[in-house]
C-alpha positions as CSV (number, residue, x, y, z in Angstrom):
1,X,-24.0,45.4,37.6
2,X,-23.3,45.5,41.3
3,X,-20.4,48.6,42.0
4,X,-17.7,45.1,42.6
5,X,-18.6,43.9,39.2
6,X,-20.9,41.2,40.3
7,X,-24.5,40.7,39.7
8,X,-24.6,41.5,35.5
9,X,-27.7,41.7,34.2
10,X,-27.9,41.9,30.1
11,X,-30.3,45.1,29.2
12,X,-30.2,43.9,25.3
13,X,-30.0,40.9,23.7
14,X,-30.1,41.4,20.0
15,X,-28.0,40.8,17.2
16,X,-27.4,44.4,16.1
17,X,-25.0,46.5,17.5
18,X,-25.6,48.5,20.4
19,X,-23.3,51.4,21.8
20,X,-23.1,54.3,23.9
21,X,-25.9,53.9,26.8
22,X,-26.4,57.5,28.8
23,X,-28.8,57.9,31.8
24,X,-32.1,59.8,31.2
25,X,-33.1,58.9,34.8
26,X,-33.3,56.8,37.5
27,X,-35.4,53.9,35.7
28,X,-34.6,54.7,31.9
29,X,-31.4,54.8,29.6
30,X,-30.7,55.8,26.1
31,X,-28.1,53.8,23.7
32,X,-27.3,53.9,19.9
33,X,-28.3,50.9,17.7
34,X,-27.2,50.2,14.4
35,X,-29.6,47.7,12.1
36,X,-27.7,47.6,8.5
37,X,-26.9,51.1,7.7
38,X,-28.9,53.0,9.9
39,X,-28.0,54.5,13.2
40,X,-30.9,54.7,15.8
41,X,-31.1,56.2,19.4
42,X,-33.0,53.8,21.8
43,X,-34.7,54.3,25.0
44,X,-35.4,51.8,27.5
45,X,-37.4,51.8,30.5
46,X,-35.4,49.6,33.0
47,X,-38.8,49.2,35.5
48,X,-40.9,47.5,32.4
49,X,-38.4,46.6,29.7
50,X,-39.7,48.5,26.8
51,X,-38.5,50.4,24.0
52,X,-38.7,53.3,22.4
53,X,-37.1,55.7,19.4
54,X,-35.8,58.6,20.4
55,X,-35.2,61.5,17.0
56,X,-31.8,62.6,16.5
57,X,-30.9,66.3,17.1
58,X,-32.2,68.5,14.9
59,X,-28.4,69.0,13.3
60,X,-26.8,65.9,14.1
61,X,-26.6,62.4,13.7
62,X,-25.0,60.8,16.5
63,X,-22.8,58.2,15.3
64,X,-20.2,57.6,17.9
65,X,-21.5,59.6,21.5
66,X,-24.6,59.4,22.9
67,X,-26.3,62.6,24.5
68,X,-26.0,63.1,28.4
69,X,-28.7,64.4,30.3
70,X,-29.5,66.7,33.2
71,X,-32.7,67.0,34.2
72,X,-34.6,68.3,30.8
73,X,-31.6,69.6,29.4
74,X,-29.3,67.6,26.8
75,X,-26.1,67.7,25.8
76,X,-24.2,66.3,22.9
77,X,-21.2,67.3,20.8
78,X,-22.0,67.5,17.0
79,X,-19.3,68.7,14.1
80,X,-16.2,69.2,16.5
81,X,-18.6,71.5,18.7
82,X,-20.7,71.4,21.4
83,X,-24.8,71.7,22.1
84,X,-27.0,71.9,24.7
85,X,-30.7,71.3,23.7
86,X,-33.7,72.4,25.9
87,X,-37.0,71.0,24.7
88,X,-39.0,72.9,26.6
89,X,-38.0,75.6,25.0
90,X,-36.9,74.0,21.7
91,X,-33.8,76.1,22.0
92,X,-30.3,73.9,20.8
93,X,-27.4,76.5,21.7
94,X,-23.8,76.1,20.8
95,X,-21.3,76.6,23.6
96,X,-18.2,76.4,21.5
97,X,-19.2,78.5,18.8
98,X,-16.8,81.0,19.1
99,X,-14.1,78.6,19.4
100,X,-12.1,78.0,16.6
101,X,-10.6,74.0,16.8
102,X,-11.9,70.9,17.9
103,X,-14.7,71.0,21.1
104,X,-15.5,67.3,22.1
105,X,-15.9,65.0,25.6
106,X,-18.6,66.9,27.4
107,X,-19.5,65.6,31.1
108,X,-22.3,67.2,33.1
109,X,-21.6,68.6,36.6
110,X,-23.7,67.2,39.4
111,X,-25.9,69.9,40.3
112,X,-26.4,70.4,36.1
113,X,-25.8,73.9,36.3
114,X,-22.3,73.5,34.5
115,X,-20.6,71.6,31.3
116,X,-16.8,70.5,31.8
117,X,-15.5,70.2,27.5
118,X,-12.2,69.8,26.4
119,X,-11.1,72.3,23.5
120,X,-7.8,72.6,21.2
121,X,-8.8,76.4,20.4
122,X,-5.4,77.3,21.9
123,X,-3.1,75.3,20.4
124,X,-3.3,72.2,22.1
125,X,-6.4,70.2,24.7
126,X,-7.4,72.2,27.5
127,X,-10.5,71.9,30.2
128,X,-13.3,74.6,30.1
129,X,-16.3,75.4,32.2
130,X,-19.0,76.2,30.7
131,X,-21.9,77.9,33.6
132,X,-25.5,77.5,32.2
133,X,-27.0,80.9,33.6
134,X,-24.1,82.5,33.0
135,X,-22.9,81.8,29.8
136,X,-19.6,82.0,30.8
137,X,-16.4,80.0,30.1
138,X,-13.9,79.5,32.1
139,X,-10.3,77.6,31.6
140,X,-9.6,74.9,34.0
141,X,-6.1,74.0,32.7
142,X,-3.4,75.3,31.3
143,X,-0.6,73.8,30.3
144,X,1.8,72.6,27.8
145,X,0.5,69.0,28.0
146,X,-2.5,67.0,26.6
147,X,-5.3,67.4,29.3
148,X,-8.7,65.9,28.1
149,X,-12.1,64.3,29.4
150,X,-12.7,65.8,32.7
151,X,-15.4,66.0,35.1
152,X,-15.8,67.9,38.2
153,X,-16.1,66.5,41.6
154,X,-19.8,66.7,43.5
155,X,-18.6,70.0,45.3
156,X,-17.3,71.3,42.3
157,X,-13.3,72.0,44.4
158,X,-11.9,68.9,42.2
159,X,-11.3,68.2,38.9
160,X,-10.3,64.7,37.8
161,X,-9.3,64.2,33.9
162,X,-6.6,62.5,31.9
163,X,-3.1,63.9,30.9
164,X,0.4,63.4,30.1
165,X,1.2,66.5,32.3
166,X,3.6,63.8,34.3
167,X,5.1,61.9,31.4
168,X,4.8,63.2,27.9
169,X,3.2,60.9,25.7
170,X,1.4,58.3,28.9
171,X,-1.9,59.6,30.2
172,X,-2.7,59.4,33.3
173,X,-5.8,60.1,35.7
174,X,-4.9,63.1,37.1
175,X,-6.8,65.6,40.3
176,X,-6.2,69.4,40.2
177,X,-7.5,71.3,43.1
178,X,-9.1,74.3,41.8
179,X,-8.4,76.2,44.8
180,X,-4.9,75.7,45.2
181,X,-3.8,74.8,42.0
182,X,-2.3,71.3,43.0
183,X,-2.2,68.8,41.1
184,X,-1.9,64.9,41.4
185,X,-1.1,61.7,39.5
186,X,-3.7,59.0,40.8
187,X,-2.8,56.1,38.5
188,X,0.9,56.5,38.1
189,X,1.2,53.7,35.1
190,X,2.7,52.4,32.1
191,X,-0.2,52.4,30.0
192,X,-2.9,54.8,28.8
193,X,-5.6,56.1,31.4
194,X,-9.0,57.6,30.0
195,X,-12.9,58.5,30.8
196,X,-12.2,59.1,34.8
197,X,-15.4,59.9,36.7
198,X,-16.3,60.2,40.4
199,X,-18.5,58.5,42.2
200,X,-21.9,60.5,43.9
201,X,-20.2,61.2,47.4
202,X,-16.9,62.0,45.7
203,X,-14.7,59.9,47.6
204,X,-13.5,57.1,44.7
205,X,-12.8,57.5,41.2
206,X,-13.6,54.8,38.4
207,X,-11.3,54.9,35.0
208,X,-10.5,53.3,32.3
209,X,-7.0,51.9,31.2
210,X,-5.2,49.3,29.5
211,X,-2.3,49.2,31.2
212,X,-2.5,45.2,31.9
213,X,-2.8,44.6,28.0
214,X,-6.6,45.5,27.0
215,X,-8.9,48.0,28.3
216,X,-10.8,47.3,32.1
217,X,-12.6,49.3,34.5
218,X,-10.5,50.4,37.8
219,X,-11.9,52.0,40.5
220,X,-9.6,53.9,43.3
221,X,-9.6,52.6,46.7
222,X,-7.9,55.6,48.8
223,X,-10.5,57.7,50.0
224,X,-10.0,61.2,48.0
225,X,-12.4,63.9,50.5
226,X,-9.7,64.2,53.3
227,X,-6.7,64.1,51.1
228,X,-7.5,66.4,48.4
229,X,-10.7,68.7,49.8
């Protein structure tokens, strides 16, 4: 569909259930379909409409997320870690493997070359970095609060993820400058806020919430760059 919601175009119409659709690229999309008891990952190439099976990783079945791609690489979270799978190289590494806890909610950054997780190694959810040439991770939050589900901005200055950092027990869609330290409350409501990720020139912000009874999609309208940059 068109960015205002208009414009819906069905991809599937089949009677099995269908979850979890991830861009591979520009013209093709992967999705999980279940016929009876058996989970399959799907791709589709949008340009021609046809279908294909993708394997599962080599130590996983996805049941529930879907894997996110960057270029060749894939990621995916598998047995309360997280992987990243090269198949050029065949190489499947785990990031979190010398975390103890619960590793989950990976998002790509845009230029690929980092993974923003969310990890409760320390007692309670926190956002890590985790640079692909470096091998380095880095903590992003830290507080006494829930944070979860971030993703960085295109520049890589913001971070936008959900927490009850302003009310204990609500979460909302939250920035935090990385420079400075700041940090805002965007959606400022009375019901749950979750999944917040930025659009390609940075300046809006699309979430989920159900804060008007069941879960929608909301998109900011304030432009973000000048306010928080």
């Amino acid at each position: 569909m068109d960015i205002n919601g208009e414009n819906k175009k069905a991809l599937t119409q089949t009677d099995f259930e269908e979850w979890g659709p991830t861009w591979i690229s520009k013209d093709e999309i992967s999705f999980l379909r279940q016929t009876k008891d058996s989970i399959f990952r799907i791709k589709l190439n949008l340009k021609i409409d046809k279908e294909s099976k993708l394997k599962h990783p080599i130590n996983c079945l996805l049941d529930d997320k879907n894997i996110l791609y960057s270029g060749k690489l894939e990621l995916y979270t598998c047995k309360n870690d997280i992987f990243i799978y090269n198949p050029r190289t065949n190489e499947t590494i785990n990031i979190t493997d010398n975390m103890k806890g619960v590793a989950n909610y990976p998002s790509w950054s845009f230029d690929g070359k980092s993974v923003v997780f969310t990890s409760n190694h320390l007692g309670n959810n926190q956002l890590f970095k985790y640079e692909i040439d470096s091998e380095k991770v880095i903590q992003l939050t830290d507080s006494n609060t829930n944070n979860e589900r971030g993703e960085l901005s295109p520049n890589g200055k913001l971070l936008v993820y959900s927490s009850d950092y302003f009310e204990k027990g609500n979460q909302d869609i939250v920035i935090k400058n990385l420079e400075s330290g700041d940090i805002k409350n965007i959606s400022k409501s009375t019901g749950m806020e979750l999944i917040a990720r930025f659009s390609n020139d940075g300046n809006q912000i699309f979430f989920g919430s159900n804060k008007d009874g069941n879960w929608e999609i909301y998109i900011t309208i304030q432009i973000l760059k000048n306010k928080l940059d």
